[in-house]
Each structure stands twice: as structure tokens, then as C-alpha cells.
Phi, psi and omega in degrees: 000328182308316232265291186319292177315342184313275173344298179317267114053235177331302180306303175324281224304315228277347183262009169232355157240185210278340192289346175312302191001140141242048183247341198253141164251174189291020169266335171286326156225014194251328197279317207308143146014248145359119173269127198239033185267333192249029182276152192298336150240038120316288179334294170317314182320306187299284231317309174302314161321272135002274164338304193290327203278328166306352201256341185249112161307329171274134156265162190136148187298327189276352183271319202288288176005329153279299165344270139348335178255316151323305168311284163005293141344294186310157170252128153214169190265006147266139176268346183307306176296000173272006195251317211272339187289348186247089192211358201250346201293128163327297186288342180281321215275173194065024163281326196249159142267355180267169187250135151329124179196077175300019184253336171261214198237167176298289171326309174284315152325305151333301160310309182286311181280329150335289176331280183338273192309319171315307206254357178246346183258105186324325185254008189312334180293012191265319145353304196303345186271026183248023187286141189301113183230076171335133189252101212262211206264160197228153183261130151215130190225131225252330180281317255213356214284336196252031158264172193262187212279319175286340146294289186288016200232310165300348193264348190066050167338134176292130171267129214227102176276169204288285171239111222269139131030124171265157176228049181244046151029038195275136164319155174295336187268341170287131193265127169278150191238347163252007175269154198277103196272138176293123168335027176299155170233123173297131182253142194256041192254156217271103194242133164240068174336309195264003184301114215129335216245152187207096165301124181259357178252147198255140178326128164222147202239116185291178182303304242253009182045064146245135187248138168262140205184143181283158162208200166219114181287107173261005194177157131217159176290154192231002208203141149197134169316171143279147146314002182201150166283353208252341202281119207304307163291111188280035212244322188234171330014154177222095198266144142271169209300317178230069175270347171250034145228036183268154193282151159269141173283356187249108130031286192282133158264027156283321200278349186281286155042283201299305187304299189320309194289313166314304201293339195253025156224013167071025190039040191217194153221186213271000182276308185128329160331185183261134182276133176312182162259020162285328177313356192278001177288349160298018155258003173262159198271003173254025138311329221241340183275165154314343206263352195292173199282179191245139193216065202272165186238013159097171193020053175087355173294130180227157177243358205272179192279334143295309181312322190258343184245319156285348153285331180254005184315035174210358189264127208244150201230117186040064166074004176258160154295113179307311173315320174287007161269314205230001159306112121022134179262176231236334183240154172316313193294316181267010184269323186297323177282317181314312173314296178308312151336277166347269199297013161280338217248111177333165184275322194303328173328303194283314166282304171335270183296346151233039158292304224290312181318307173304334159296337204251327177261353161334131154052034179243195162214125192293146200192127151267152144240197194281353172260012198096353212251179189193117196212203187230161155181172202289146184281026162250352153307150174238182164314123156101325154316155190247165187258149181249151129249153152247133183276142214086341185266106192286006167214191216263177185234154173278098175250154172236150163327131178221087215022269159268358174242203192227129160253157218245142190232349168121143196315122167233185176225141187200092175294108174142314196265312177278030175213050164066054167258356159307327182272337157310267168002281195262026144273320155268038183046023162282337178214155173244148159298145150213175210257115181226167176270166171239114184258000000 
């Protein structure tokens, strides 16, 4: 009788609260701040989630994964429950061996259960993209928020952090289920990174939870964006010293064009598809303007794609100008195919592909690297972190140096990099496997 009701339901809710809006899209209310767990559609939201993930039966780490990153989510007033309360879910259970044990502490829960998946899954390493990665501070002010940033700066602006620290002194690799996470939305698009890549050996762990494992260094970064247009450090943009003589790897900068409008919906739609090719209307420039949609994010927060292009508008991405990406074309000629292009393209086209965007670069950072390449990756990367693959893991991970080892710093896209082309790389000797610690 519930289940019949669900349409019913859902319409009440989603036409009596703010989330109905349809001047607003979901970047405007899924990205925001705000703890938005107990408004009734949020609420609906989990409730359907939950609902869809009991009804599906394959096991496996890429179905649990949403799962999982939902519990994360959940409020309970024990943190124990979020790992123990999914532990009964179809796609979660038989991932682990553990058992509910209210006698230990958090951190070693934590511990066990990372561990568990890693060593029980072809693919547990896929866990690592759910590790706690910190989000540092943004001037925000809900009266102020539309003066430019030396505005807001002189008045003295509130600092607001996104995401703190985690602070259970947890291995870089153990994914925490209870600090207070940024408000990213997971891409769920069908990436196979490591394919190709065939470990012959299985991840092993000292006492002292340090884990040892192959891998292939295929990159590192040289160029990042802010994560916000609003984000508090005035350090980024970040150009490394030559970075405007780095090659572009898709040769042309129309094939750079093509990549970028990809990398910045993450080469998916919000289902986890191939973004149609009507989405190439993110290369046209009035997306991009002022005049382009709007993506506010409730308390001085904005999302939009102006907004993300005039804070970086200095940030140079495979020897190019971001601003020179997202430009107006310079001949008569090619200003006439945008038009048309423009007038081809349906509204939903348009709202459709740059909602997701706007959703997808929220609280990340647009990254050049040092081969050329143009990808995403988590806002605590810095200059100089390396990109990585691991087998098992389906996209590539960010590690920094950590003395003779490494901390694992969080999952990115690097268009060019998620369909086993790494396993090329070290058949023709562009990479070698090595063996490194993870601390």
C-alpha cells in the first residue's frame, strides 16, 4: 500500500517544499551548506535510495558504493551504526566479515571495515574513493555575496570552512563514516581506470596499518583551479612556473574544446551514462557569461559557470587559457556555427548539461597536469601530488609523498586515463608498476 503510494507521496512533497522550485536546479540545492537532513525532500530522497538498493541483488563494490556513501550521510547518534546499520543491505552484505562489536572504538571500527572490503573484493579498492578529504574556507556572506571578492574582503567577510579535518587520526586510506564530509555529489559514471592492469599480488597490511600495493605513477599535477568562486585562498588559481608551455595532449584546441565540456560533467550524466553529444552546448559562450544560468547556492553561495570561470580565468589548463576555452570565437565564421549550434539546442539541453556541470565541479578542482591532460580531482589537492592507478580501483587516486611512503589524498578524472589506457603506458614503456606503502 506504501509502495503504491510512492508517486503520490513524492509529488506532495517535491510541489510543498523549496526543492520543487523550477527556476532552481539541483546544484542550487544538493551543493549548499546547510544541514538539509531533516527537510522532507531530502528525506524522500534517502527513503527512495534505500528502497532502490533493498530491491537490488548484485553483489559487488561498484552497486554498494552508493550505498555506502549514503550511510556517510545518514545522522545517527552512534557513528558505530553507520557501518553496522548497512551491514544487512543486499549489495553491502557479504562484502565484510565483520560483525557488529559495541566494545571497540571508532577508528578501529573504521579500520576493520575498510580493510574487510579491500581484501574481500576484485574491486575493494574502489572504497579509497570514499576517503574524508577536507575542504578549506570560503568568504561568505548572504548580504554581500554579488561585490567582487576585494570587496568582500575589505568589509571583511565571514570564513566559513566547507569541510574540517578528519579527526580520528585514521591511515590516509581508511574511509571515515563519521566527520562531516563536503557536499560533493558522487560520480557514478561507468570508469574503468585499472583495466588492463592485472595485480598479481593482493594488497598487504602491517600491523601498524600500513598497506603495501602496486601501482602505476601515470601523472602529476601542475595547474588548479579554486574550488569555488568564493574559496578564501588567494593562492588559486595555482599556474606552476611553466605551466604555459605544457603540450595539450588531444592535439588540437577544438579536440581541447571537446575534452573540457566532457571533463566538467565528469564524462557521465547523473544516472551514470555517456553525456549525449547535445551536451557540447557547454562550449558555447554564453553558458559562460553573465548572462549564462544561474546557480545560486542559498546563503551567499553561487554555483554558476560564470561565476567558476571568472575566479579562474587566469588558470592555464594544457598550455591554454581557461578564459580562451570558454571565449567567444574570434572569426565570423566560427561565431556563426556557435549560433546555430545555440539555436539548435532545446532549453532542457541546456539546463540539463549545465546543472550536472554545475554539480560535478562544486567543492572539486579543474586540474591541468604535467603530460597535458585536464581532469577533476578533490580540493585538497596541491601542485605536484601524483596521479596515480591501482588495480582494483576504477579511477585514478591522488597520493603526496609521506616520507618513504605515501598518503592517499582522493579520488580524481583525468580525461584520457579512465578506460585502462595505464595498462598501455606500461606496455610500451611510458610506466612502470611499483610497489609503494600507503600510510
Amino acid at each position: 500500500m506504501i509502495e503504491k503510494q510512492d508517486e503520490t507521496v513524492l509529488q506532495y512533497i517535491t510541489t510543498h517544499t523549496s526543492d520543487a522550485d523550477q527556476t532552481r536546479t539541483v546544484a542550487t540545492i544538493d551543493r549548499r551548506l546547510e544541514d538539509r537532513s531533516g527537510t522532507p525532500g531530502q528525506q524522500w530522497k534517502h527513503i527512495l535510495r534505500i528502497k532502490n538498493m533493498r530491491e537490488v541483488d548484485h553483489k559487488g563494490i561498484d552497486t554498494a558504493l552508493p550505498a555506502l556513501e549514503l550511510a556517510r550521510q545518514a545522522q545517527a547518534t552512534d557513528a558505530r551504526d553507520k557501518v553496522y546499520g548497512i551491514l544487512g543491505i543486499p549489495c553491502v552484505k557479504g562484502l565484510t566479515k565483520v560483525s557488529p562489536n559495541y566494545r571497540i572504538q571508532l577508528p578501529e571500527i573504521f579500520t576493520n571495515f575498510t580493510r574487510e572490503i579491500i581484501l574481500n573484493n576484485e574491486h575493494g579498492l574502489d572504497v579509497l574513493r570514499l576517503i574524508h578529504s577536507p575542504v578549506e574556507k570560503i568568504m561568505l556572506s548572504s548580504m554581500i555575496a554579488n561585490n567582487p571578492r576585494w570587496v568582500r574582503k575589505m568589509i571583511g567577510c565571514p570564513l566559513v570552512e566547507v569541510a574540517a579535518s578528519c579527526i580520528h587520526n585514521l591511515p590516509s586510506w581508511v574511509v571515515c563514516w563519521s566527520c562531516k564530509t563536503a557536499p560533493i555529489v558522487f560520480l557514478s559514471g561507468i570508469y574503468r581506470a585499472d583495466r588492463g592492469f592485472i595485480n598479481s599480488t593482493l594488497p598487504v597490511f602491517s600491523h601498524d596499518n600500513v598497506v603495501s600495493l602496486q601501482a602505476i605513477f601515470i601523472d602529476s599535477i601542475s595547474t588548479l583551479s579554486a574550488f569555488n568562486s568564493l574559496e578564501a585562498n588567494e593562492e588559486y588559481p595555482n599556474n606552476c612556473t611553466n605551466a604555459s608551455s605544457i603540450p595539450n595532449a588531444y592535439g588540437t584546441i577544438d579536440g581541447l574544446k571537446e575534452v573540457f565540456w566532457r571533463t566538467i560533467v565528469a564524462n557521465s550524466t547523473p544516472s551514470g551514462e555517456k553525456p549525449p553529444p547535445s551536451w557540447a552546448v557547454l562550449r558555447l559562450p554564453r553558458l559562460w557569461s553573465v548572462f549564462g544560468t544561474s546557480e545560486g547556492g542559498g546563503s551567499g553561495l553561487e554555483f554558476s559557470l560564470h561565476g567558476f570561470v571568472e575566479r579562474n580565468k587566469d588558470l592555464l589548463i594544457c598550455g591554454t587559457n581557461l578564459k580562451d576555452l570558454t571565449a567567444d570565437a574570434k572569426t565570423i565564421k566560427e561565431r556563426k556555427i556557435y549560433r546555430d549550434e545555440e539555436r539548435g539546442t532545446s532549453d532542457e539541453d541546456l539546463r540539463n548539461a549545465s546543472s550536472w556541470a554545475a554539480n560535478v565541479l562544486a567543492w572539486r578542482r579543474l586540474i591541468g597536469t604535467n603530460h597535458g591532460r585536464i581532469g577533476l580531482t578533490v580540493a585538497a589537492s596541491r601542485e605536484g601530488d601524483s596521479i596515480v592507478i591501482l588495480s582494483g580501483c576504477s579511477v585514478p587516486l591522488v597520493l603526496r609523498r609521506d616520507g618513504m611512503g605515501w598518503k592517499l589524498v582522493g579520488e580524481c578524472f583525468v580525461y584520457g586515463l579512465m578506460d585502462g589506457e595505464a595498462a598501455g603506458f606500461v606496455k610500451n614503456g611510458r610506466a612502470e608498476v611499483e610497489v609503494i606503502q600507503l600510510h
